[in-house]
Each structure stands twice: as C-alpha cells, then as structure tokens.
ROSEPA-805325 format. One record per atom (N, C-alpha, C, O, CB): x, y, z; atom name; residue in three letters; residue number from 1. Coordinates in steps of 0.1 Angstrom, whole numbers, padded with zeros to 4 digits, m for minus. Glycine has a CB too. Example, Ala and Ser with C-alpha at 12.3 -4.5 7.8 and 13.67 -1.06 7.14 Angstrom:
# ROSEPA-805325
0132  m0057  0078  N  ALA  1 .
0123  m0045  0078  CA  ALA  1 .
0132  m0033  0078  C  ALA  1 .
0142  m0033  0085  O  ALA  1 .
0113  m0045  0090  CB  ALA  1 .
0128  m0022  0071  N  SER  2 .
0137  m0011  0071  CA  SER  2 .
0129  0000  0079  C  SER  2 .
0134  0011  0080  O  SER  2 .
0141  m0006  0057  CB  SER  2 .
This chain:
# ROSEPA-805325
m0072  0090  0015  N  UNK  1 .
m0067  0078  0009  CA  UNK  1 .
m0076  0066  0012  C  UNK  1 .
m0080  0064  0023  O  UNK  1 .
m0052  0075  0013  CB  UNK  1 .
m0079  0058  0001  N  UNK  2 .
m0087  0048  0000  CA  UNK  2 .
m0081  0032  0002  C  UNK  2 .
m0081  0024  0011  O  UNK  2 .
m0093  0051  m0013  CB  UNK  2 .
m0076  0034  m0015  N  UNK  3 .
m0066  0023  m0022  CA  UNK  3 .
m0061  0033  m0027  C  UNK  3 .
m0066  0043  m0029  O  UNK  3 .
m0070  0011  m0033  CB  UNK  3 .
m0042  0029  m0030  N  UNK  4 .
m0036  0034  m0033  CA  UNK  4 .
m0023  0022  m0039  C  UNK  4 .
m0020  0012  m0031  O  UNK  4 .
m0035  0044  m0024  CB  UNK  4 .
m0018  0023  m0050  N  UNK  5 .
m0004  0011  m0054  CA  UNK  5 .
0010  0030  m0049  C  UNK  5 .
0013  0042  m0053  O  UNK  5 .
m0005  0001  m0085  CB  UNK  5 .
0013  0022  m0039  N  UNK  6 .
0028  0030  m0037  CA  UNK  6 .
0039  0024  m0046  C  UNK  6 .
0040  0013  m0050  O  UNK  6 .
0034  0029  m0022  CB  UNK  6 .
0048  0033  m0049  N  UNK  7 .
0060  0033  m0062  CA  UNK  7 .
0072  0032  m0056  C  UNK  7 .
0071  0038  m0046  O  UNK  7 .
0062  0048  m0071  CB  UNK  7 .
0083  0027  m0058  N  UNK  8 .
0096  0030  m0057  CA  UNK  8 .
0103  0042  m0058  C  UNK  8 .
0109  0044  m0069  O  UNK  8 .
0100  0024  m0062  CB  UNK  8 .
0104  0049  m0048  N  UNK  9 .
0108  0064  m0045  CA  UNK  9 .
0096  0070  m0052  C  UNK  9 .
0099  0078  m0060  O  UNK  9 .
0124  0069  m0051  CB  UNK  9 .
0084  0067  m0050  N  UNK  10 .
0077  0075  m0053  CA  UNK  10 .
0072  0076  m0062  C  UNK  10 .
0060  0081  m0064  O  UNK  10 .
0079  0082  m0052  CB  UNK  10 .
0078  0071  m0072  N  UNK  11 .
0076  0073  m0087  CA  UNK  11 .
0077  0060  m0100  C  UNK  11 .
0072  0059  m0111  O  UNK  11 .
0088  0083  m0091  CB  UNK  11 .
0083  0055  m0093  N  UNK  12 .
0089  0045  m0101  CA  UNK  12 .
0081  0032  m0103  C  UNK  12 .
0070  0035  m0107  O  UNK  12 .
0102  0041  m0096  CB  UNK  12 .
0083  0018  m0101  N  UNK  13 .
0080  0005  m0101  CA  UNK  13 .
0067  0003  m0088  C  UNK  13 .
0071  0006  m0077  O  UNK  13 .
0094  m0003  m0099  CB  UNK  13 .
0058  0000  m0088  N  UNK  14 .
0046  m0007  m0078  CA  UNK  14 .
0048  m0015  m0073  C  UNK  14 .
0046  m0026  m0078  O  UNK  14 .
0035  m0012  m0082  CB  UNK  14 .
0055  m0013  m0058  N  UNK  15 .
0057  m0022  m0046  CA  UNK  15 .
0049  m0027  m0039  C  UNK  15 .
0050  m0040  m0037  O  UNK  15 .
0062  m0017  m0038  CB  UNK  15 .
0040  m0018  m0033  N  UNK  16 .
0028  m0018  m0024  CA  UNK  16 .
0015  m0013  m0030  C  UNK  16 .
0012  m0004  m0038  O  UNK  16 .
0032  m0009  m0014  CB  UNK  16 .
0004  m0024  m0024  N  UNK  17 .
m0012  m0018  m0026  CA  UNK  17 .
m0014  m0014  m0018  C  UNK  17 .
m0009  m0021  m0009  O  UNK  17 .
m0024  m0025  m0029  CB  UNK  17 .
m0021  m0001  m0011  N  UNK  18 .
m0021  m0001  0005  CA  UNK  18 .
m0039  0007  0008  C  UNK  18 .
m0041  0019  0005  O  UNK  18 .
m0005  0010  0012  CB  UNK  18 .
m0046  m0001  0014  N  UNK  19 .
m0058  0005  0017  CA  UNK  19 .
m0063  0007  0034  C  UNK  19 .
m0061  0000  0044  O  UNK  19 .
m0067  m0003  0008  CB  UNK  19 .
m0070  0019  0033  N  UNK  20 .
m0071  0026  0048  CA  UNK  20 .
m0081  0014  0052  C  UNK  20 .
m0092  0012  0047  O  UNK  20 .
m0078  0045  0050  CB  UNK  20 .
m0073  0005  0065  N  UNK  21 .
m0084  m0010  0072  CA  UNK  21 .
m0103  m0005  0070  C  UNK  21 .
m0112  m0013  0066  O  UNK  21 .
m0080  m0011  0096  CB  UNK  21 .
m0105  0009  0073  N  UNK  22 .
m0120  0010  0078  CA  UNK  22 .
m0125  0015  0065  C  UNK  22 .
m0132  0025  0066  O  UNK  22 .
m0125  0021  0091  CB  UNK  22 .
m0120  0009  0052  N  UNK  23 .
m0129  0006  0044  CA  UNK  23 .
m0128  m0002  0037  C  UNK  23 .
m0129  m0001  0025  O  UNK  23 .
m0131  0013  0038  CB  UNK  23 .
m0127  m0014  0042  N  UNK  24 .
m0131  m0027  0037  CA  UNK  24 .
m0134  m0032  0050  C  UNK  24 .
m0128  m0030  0061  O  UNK  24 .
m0119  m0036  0028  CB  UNK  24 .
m0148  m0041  0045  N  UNK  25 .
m0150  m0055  0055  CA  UNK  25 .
m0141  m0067  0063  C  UNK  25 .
m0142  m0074  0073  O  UNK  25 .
m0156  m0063  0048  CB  UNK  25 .
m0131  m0063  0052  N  UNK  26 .
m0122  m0080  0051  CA  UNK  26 .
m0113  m0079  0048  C  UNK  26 .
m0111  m0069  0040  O  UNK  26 .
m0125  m0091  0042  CB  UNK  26 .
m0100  m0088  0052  N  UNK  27 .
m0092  m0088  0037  CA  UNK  27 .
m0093  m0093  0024  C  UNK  27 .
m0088  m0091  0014  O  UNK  27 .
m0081  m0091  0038  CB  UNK  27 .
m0103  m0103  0029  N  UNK  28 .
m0108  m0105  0015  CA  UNK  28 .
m0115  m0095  0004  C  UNK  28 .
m0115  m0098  m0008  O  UNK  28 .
m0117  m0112  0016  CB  UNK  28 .
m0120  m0086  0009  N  UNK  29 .
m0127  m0076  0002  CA  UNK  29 .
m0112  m0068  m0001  C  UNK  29 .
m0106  m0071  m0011  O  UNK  29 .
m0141  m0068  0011  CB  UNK  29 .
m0108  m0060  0006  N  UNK  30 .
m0094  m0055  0004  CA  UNK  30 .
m0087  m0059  m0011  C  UNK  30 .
m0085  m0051  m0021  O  UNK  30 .
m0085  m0062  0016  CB  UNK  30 .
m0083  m0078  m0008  N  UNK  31 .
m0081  m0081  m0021  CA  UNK  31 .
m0088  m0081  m0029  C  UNK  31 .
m0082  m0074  m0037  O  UNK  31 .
m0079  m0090  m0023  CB  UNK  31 .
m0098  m0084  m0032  N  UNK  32 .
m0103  m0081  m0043  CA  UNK  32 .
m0102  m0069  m0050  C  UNK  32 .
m0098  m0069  m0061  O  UNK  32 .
m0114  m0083  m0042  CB  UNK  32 .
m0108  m0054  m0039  N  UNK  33 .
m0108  m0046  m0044  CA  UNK  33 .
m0090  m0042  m0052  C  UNK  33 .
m0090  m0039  m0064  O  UNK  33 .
m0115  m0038  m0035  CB  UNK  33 .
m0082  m0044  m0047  N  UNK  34 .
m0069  m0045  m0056  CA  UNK  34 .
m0067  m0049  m0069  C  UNK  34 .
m0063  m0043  m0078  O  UNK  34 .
m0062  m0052  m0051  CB  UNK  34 .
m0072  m0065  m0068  N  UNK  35 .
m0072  m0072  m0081  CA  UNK  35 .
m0080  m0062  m0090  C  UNK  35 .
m0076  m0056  m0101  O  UNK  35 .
m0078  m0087  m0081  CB  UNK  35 .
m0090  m0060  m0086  N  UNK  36 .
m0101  m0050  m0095  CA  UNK  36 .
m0095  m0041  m0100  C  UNK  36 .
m0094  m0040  m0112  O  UNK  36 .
m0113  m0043  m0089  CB  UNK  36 .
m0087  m0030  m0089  N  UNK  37 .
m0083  m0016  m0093  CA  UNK  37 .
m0071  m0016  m0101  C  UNK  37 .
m0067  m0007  m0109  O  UNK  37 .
m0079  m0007  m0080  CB  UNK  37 .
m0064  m0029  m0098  N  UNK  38 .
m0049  m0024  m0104  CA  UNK  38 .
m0046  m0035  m0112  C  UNK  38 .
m0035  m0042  m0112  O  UNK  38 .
m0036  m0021  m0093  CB  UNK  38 .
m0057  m0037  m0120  N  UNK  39 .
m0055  m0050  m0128  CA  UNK  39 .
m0042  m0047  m0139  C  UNK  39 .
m0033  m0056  m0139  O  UNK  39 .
m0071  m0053  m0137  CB  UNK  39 .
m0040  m0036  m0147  N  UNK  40 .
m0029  m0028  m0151  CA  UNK  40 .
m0017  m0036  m0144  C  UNK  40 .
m0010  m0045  m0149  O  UNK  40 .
m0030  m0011  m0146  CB  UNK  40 .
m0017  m0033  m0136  N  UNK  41 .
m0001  m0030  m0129  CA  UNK  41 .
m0003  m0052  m0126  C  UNK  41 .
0007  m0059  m0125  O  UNK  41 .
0000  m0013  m0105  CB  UNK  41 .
m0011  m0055  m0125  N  UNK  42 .
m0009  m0074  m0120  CA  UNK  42 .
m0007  m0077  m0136  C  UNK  42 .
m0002  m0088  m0138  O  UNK  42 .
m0029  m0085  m0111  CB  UNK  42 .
m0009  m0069  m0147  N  UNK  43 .
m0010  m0077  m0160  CA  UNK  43 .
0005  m0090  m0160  C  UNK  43 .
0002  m0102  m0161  O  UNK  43 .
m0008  m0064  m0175  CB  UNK  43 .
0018  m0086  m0158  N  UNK  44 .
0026  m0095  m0159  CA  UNK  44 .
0031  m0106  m0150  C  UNK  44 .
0042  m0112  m0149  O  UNK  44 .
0033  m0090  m0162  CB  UNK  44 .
0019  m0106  m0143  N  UNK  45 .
0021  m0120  m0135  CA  UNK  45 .
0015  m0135  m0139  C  UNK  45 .
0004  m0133  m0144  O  UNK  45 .
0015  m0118  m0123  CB  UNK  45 .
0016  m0142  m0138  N  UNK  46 .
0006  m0157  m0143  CA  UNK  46 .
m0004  m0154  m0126  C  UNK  46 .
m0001  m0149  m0115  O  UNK  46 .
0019  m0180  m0143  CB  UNK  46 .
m0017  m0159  m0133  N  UNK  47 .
m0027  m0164  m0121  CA  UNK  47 .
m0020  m0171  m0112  C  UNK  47 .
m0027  m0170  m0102  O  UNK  47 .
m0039  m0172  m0124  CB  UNK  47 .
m0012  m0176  m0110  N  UNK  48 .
m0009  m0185  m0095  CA  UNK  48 .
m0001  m0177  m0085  C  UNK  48 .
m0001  m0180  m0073  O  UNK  48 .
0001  m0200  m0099  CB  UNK  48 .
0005  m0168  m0090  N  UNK  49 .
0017  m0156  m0088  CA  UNK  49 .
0008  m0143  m0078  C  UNK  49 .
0013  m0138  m0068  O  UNK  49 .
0023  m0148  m0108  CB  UNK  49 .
m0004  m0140  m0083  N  UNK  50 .
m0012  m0130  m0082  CA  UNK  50 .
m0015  m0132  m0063  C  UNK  50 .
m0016  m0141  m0055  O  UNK  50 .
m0027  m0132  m0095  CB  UNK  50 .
m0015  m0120  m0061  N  UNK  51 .
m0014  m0119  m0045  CA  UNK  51 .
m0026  m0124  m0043  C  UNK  51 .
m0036  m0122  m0051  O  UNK  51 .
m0012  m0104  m0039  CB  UNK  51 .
m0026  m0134  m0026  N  UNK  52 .
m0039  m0145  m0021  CA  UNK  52 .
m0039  m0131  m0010  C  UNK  52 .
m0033  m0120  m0009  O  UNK  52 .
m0036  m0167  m0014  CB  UNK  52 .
m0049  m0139  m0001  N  UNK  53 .
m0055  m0133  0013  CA  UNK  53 .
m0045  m0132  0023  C  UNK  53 .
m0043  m0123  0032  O  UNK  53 .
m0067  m0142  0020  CB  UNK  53 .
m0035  m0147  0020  N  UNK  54 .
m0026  m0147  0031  CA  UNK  54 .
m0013  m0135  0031  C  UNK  54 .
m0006  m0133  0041  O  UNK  54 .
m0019  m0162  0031  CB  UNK  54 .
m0011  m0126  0015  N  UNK  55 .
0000  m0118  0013  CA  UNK  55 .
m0007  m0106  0022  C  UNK  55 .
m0001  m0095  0022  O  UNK  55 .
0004  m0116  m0004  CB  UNK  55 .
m0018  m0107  0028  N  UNK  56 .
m0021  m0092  0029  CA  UNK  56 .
m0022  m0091  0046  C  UNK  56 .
m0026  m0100  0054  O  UNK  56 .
m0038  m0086  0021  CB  UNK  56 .
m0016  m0076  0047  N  UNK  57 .
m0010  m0076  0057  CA  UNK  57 .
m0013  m0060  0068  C  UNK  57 .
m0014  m0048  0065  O  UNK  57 .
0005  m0079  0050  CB  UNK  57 .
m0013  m0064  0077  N  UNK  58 .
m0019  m0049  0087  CA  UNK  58 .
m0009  m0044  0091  C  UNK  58 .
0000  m0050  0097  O  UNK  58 .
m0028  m0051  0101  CB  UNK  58 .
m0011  m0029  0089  N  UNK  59 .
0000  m0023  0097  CA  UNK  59 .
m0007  m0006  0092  C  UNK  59 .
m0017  m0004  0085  O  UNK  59 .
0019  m0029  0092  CB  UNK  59 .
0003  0007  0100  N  UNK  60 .
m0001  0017  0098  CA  UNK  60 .
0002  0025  0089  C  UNK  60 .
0012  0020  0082  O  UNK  60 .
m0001  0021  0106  CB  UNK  60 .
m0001  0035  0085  N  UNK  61 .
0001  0044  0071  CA  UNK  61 .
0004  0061  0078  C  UNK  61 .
0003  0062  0090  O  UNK  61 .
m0016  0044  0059  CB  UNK  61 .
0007  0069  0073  N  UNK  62 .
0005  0082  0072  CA  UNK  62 .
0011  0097  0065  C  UNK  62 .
0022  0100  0063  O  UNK  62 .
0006  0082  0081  CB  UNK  62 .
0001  0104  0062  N  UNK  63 .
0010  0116  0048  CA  UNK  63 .
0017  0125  0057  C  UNK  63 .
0016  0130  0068  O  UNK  63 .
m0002  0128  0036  CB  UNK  63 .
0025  0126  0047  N  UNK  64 .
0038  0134  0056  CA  UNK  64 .
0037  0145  0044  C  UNK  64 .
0034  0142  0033  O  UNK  64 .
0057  0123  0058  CB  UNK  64 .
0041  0157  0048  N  UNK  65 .
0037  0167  0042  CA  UNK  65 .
0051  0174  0038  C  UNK  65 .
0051  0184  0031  O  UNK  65 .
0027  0176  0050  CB  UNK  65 .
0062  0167  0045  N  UNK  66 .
0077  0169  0047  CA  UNK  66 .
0082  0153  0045  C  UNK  66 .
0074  0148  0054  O  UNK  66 .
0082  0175  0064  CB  UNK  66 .
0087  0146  0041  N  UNK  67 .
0092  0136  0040  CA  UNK  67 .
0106  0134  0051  C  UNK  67 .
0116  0139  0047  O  UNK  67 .
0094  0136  0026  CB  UNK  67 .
0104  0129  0061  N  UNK  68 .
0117  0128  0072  CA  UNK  68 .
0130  0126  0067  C  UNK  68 .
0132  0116  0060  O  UNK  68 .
0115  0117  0082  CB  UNK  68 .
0141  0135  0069  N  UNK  69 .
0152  0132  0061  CA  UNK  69 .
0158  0122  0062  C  UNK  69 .
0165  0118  0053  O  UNK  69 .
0162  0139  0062  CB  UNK  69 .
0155  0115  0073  N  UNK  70 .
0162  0099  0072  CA  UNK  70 .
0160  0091  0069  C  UNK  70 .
0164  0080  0073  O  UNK  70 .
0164  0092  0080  CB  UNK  70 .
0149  0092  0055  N  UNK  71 .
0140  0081  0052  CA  UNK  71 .
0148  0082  0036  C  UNK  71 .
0153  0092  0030  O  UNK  71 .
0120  0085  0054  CB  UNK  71 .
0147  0068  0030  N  UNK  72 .
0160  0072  0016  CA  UNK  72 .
0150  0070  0008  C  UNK  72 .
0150  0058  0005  O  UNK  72 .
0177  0060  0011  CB  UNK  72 .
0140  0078  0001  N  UNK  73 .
0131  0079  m0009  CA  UNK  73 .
0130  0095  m0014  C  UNK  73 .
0132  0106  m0009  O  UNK  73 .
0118  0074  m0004  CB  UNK  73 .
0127  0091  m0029  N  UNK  74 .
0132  0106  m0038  CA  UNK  74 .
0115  0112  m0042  C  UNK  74 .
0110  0113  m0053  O  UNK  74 .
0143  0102  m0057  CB  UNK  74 .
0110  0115  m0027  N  UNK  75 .
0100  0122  m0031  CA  UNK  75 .
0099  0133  m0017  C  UNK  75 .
0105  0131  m0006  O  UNK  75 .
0087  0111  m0035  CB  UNK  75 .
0091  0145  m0018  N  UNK  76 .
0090  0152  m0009  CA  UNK  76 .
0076  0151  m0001  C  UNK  76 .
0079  0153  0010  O  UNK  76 .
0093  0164  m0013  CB  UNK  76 .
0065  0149  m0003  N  UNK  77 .
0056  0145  0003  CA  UNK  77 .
0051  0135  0003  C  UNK  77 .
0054  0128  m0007  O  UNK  77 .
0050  0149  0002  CB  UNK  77 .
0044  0131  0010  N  UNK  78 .
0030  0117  0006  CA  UNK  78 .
0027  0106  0017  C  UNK  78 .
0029  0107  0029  O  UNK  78 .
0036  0104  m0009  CB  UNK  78 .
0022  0098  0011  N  UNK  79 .
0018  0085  0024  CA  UNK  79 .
0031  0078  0021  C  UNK  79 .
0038  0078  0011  O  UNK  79 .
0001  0072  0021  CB  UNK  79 .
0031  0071  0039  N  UNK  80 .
0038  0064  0040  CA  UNK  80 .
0038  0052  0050  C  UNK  80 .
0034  0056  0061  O  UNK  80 .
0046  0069  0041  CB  UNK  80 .
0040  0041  0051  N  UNK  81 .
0038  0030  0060  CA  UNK  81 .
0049  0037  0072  C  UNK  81 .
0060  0042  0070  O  UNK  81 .
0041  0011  0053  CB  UNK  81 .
0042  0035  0086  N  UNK  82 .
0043  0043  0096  CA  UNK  82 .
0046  0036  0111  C  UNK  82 .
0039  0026  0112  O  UNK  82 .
0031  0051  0095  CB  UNK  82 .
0055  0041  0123  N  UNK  83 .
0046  0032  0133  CA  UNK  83 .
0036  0033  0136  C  UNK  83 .
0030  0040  0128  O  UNK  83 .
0049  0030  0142  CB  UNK  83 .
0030  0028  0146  N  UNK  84 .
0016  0033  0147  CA  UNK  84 .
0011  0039  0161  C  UNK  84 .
0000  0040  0166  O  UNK  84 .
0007  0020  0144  CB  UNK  84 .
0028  0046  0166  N  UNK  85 .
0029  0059  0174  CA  UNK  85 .
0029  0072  0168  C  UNK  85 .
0029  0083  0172  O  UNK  85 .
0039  0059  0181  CB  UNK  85 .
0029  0068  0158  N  UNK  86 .
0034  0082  0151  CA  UNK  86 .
0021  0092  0153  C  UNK  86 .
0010  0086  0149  O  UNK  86 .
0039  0081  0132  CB  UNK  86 .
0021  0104  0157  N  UNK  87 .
0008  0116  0151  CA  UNK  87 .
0002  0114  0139  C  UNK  87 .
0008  0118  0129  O  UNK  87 .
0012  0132  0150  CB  UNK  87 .
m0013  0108  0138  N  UNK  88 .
m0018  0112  0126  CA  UNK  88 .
m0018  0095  0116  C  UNK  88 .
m0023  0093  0105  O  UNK  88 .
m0007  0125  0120  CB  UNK  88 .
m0013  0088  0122  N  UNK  89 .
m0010  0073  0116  CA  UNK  89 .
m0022  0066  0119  C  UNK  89 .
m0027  0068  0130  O  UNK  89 .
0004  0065  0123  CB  UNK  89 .
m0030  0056  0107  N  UNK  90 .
m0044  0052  0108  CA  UNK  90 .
m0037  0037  0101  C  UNK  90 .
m0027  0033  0095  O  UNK  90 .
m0058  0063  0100  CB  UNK  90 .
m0050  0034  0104  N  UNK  91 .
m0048  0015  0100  CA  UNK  91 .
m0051  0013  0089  C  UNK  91 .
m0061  0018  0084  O  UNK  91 .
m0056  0002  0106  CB  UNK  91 .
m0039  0002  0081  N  UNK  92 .
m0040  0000  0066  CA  UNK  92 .
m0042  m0015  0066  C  UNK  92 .
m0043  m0022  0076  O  UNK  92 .
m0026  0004  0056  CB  UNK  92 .
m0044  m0019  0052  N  UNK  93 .
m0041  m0037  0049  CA  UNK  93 .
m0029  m0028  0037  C  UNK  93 .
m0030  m0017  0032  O  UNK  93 .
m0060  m0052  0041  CB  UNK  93 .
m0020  m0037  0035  N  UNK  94 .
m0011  m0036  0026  CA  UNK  94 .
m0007  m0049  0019  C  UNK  94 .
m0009  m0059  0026  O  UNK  94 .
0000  m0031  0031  CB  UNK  94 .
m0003  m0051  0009  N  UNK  95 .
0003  m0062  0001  CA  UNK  95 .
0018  m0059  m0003  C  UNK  95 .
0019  m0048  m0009  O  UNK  95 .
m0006  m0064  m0012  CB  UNK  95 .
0028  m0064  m0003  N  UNK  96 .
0043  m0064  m0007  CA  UNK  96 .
0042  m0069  m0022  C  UNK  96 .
0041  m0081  m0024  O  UNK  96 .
0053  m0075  0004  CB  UNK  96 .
0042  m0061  m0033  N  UNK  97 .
0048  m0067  m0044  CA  UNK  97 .
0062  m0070  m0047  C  UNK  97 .
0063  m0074  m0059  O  UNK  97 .
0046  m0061  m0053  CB  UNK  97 .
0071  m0070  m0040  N  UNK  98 .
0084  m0076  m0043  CA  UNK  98 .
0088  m0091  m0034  C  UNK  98 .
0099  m0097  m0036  O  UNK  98 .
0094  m0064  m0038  CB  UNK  98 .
C-alpha cells in the first residue's frame, strides 16, 4: 500500500486518504500526491473546502487478513488505521474526509 482513499464499510463513501509515511518526503508532498490521485473523489468540493497540510494527520495502518469481530465494518479483509502496538502496523499520514 502506497496511497489509498478508504470507504465506508469498505465499500461505500471516501472517508479517508491514507498513505504509508516512508513514501513521501512531507506532508506536503503526501498532499499533493492525494489532490493529484483522487482528484475524482475531491470533484464536489469548492477550492477553499479541499484538504490543507494542517488536515493531515500521523498515525498507524495495518491489513488484516480477518477483520476483528469487534470492529463494526462490512468488509472481511483489508487495511486498517491501527494502534501502533499492533503486529505488523507501519506509519501512515491520513486525511479525515468527514
């Protein structure tokens, strides 16, 4: 995983942009690369709306190959924002679209 826009239960609506920290320089670069990739999914926002440097945010990620039953999403595998005890959990920048 690079960049990735995560969905609501997986499938649905674009919540999250989320990219692995050790491939970007920056979060500036981070953003950008977002705006670039998922220009699609930003179409119905006005420019002033559109996520800055300050929306972007560190924390950890990891694919779950089993989805933990206590987690309330309607999918069975995939990435997921993680603590960053968890086995296997690596550093992201993320953005919140909601």
């Amino acid at each position: 995983m690079d960049l990735k826009a995560f969905r609501e239960d997986g499938h649905g609506a674009v919540i999250q942009f989320v990219g692995r920290k050790d491939q970007f320089k920056s979060k500036e670069e981070f953003l950008e690369e977002c705006l670039d990739e998922f220009e699609d999914e930003l179409e119905e926002y006005e420019p002033e709306d559109l996520p800055a440097v300050a929306d972007v945010k560190e924390g950890h990620c990891k694919y779950y190959s089993v989805v933990p039953e206590d987690v309330d999403i309607d999918m069975d595998s995939g990435y997921m924002l993680c603590d960053p005890s968890e086995d296997g959990s690596f550093e992201v920048y993320y953005i919140d679209l909601n």
